[in-house]
C-alpha positions as CSV (number, residue, x, y, z in Angstrom):
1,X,-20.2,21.1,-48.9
2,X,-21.8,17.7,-49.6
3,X,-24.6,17.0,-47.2
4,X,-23.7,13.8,-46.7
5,X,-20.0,14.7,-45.5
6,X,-20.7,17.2,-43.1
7,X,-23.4,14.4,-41.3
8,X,-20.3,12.0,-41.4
9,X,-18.2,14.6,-39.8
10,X,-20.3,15.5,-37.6
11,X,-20.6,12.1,-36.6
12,X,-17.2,11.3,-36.2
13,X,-16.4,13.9,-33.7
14,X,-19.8,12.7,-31.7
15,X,-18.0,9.3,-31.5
16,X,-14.2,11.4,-30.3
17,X,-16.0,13.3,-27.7
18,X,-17.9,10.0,-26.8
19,X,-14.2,8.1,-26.7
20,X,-12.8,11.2,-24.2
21,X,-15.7,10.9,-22.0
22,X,-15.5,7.2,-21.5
23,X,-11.7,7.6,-21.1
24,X,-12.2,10.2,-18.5
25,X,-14.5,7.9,-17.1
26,X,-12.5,5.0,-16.7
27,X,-9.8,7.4,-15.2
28,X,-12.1,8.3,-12.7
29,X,-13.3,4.8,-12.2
30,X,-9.8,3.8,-11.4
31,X,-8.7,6.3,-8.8
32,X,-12.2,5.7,-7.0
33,X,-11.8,2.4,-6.9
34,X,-10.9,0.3,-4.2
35,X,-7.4,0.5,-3.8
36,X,-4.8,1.0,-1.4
37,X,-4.1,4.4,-2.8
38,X,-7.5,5.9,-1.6
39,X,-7.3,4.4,2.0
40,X,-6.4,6.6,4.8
41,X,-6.4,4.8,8.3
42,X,-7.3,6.9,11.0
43,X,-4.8,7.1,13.7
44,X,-4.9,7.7,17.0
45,X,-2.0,10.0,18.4
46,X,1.0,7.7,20.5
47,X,1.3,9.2,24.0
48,X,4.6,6.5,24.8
49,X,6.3,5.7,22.1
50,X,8.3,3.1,24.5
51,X,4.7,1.1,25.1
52,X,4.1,1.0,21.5
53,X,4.1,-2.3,20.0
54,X,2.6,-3.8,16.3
55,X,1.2,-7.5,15.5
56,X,0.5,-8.5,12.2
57,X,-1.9,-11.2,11.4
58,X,-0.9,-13.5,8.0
59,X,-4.2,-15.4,8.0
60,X,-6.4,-12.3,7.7
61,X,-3.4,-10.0,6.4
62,X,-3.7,-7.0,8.9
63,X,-1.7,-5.1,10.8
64,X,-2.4,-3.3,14.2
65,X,0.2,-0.6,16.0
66,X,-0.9,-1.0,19.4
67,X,-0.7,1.6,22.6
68,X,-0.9,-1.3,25.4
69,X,-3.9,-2.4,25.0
70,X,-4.9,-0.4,22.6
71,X,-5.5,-0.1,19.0
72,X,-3.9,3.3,17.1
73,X,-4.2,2.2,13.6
74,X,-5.2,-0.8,11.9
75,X,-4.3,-1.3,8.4
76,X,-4.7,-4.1,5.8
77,X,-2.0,-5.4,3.9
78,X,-0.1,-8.0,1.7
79,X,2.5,-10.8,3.1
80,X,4.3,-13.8,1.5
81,X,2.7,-16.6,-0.4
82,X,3.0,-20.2,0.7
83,X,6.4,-20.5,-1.2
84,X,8.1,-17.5,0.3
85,X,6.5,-17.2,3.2
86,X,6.5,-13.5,5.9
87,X,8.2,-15.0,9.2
88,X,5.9,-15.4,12.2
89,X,6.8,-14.7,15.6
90,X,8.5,-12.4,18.1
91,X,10.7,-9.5,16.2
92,X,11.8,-5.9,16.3
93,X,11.9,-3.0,14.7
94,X,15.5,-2.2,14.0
95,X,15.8,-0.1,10.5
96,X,13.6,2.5,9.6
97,X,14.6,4.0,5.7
98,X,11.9,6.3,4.5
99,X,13.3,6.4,0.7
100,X,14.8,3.1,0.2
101,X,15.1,1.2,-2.8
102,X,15.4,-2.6,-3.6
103,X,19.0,-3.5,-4.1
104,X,18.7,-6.8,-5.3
105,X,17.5,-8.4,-8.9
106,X,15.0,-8.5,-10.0
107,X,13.3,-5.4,-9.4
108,X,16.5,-3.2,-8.7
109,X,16.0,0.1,-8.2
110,X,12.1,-0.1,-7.4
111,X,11.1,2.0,-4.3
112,X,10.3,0.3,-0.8
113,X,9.4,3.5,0.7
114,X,8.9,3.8,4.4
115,X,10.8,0.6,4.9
116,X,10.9,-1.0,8.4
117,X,12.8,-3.9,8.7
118,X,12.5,-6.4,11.5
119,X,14.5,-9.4,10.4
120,X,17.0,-9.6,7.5
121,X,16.1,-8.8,4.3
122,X,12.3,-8.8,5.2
123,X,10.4,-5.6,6.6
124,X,7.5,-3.4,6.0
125,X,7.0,-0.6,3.6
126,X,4.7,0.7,1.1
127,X,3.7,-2.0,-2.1
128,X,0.9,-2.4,-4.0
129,X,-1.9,-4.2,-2.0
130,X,-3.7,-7.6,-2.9
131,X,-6.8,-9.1,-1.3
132,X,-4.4,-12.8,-1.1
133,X,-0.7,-13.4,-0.3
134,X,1.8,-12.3,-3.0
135,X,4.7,-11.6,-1.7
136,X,8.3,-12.7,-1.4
137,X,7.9,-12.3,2.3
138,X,8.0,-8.8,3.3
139,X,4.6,-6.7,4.5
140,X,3.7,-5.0,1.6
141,X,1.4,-1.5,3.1
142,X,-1.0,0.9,1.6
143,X,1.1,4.5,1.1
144,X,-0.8,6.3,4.2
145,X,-1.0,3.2,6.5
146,X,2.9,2.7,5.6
147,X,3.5,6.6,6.0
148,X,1.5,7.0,9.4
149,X,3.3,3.5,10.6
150,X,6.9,4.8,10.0
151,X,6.1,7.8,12.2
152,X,4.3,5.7,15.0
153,X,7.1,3.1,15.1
154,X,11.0,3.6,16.3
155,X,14.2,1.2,16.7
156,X,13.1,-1.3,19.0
157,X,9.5,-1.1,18.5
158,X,8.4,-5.1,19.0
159,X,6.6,-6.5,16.1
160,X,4.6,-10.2,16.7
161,X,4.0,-11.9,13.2
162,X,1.4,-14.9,13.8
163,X,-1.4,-16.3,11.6
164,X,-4.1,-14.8,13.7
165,X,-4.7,-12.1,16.1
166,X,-7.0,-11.3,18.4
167,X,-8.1,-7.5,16.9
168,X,-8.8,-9.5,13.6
169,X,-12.5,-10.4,15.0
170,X,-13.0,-7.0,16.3
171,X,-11.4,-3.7,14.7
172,X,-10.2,-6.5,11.6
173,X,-13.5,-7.0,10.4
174,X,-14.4,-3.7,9.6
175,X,-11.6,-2.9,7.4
176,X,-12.0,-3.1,3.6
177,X,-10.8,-4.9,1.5
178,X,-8.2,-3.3,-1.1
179,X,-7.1,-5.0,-4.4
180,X,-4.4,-3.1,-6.6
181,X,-4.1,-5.6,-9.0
182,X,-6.2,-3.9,-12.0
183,X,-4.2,-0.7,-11.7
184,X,-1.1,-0.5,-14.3
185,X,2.2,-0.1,-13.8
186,X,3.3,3.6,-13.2
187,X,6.1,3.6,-15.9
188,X,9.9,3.1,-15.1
189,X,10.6,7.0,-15.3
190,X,8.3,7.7,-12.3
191,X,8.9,4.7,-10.2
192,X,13.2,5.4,-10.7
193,X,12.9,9.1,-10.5
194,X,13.5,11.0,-7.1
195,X,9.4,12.1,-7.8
196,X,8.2,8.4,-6.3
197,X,9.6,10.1,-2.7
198,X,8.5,13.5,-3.3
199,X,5.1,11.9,-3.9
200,X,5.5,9.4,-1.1
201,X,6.3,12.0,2.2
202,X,2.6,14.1,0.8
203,X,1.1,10.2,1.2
204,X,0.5,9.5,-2.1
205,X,2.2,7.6,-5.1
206,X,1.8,8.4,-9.0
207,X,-2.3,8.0,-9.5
């Protein structure tokens, strides 16, 4: 065989191993990054469910499940932009719906697992997480903060929605911030298949 051909192939699988590793990279740069998906909130056990209680902060986009006084979980998260704004002040919890799906267009179908809803049409439940508000109104969650939430919450929990909260210059501060925005779509056959649930109760979702 020609000398000159066997350097060329020889070569050209150098540069396909080279393409694997840097895809395997970037794969493994994407699920370390910082994204909602890797962010597990610890959580302090609820000893009475009837004192629990969660405030949500639009200005600084967290959420806190409170025991009295105290903090259980704290949590960042997404809400509405200017134009479709999350509703502040004084609701409850009244519809919990661990595998729900949007009903409306656009966006039938797509999953709004762990869904709490606390006014009409608007709750909380797992979404892809954005350091700004993008949103049509509802509290979009990271999957364990949303997962750990639905178990920490009942009908009748209180929820107070106001652009600040106290906790956000404490416990608020040390939270990181988590941007989704670079990760791609998981395709249509995941997010519409009965897997997006399966995935969702073992606190994860398709990455």
């Amino acid at each position: 065989m020609n000398s000159n051909l066997i350097v060329l192939r020889r070569s050209l699988k150098a540069l396909a191993f080279a393409g694997l590793a840097l895809a395997l990279s970037n794969c493994a740069t994407a699920k370390k990054g910082n994204y909602s998906l890797n962010f597990d909130p610890p959580a302090k056990a609820v000893k009475n469910p009837a004192n629990v209680r969660v405030k949500l902060s639009t200005g600084a986009q967290r959420v806190y499940v409170m025991e009295g006084n105290e903090v259980l979980l704290a949590t960042p998260c997404s809400v509405g932009t200017a134009s479709s704004p999350t509703p502040t002040g004084n609701f409850t919890i009244y519809s919990k719906v661990a595998n729900r799906r949007r009903a409306s267009s656009p966006g039938a179908g797509y999953p709004m697992t762990f869904w709490m809803e606390f006014k009409s049409a608007y709750g909380m439940h797992w979404g892809w997480v954005k350091p700004y508000p993008c949103t049509h109104g509802c509290v979009r969650l990271p999957i364990k903060s949303a997962q750990k939430i639905f178990s920490m919450v009942r009908s009748g929990t209180p929820l107070n929605i106001a652009s600040s909260q106290p906790e956000d210059a404490t416990i608020g501060k040390t939270l990181p911030v988590l941007d989704d925005s670079s990760l791609a779509d998981p395709p249509d056959s995941y997010m519409m298949s009965n897997k997006v649930f399966e995935d969702a109760a073992k606190g994860k979702m398709y990455y």
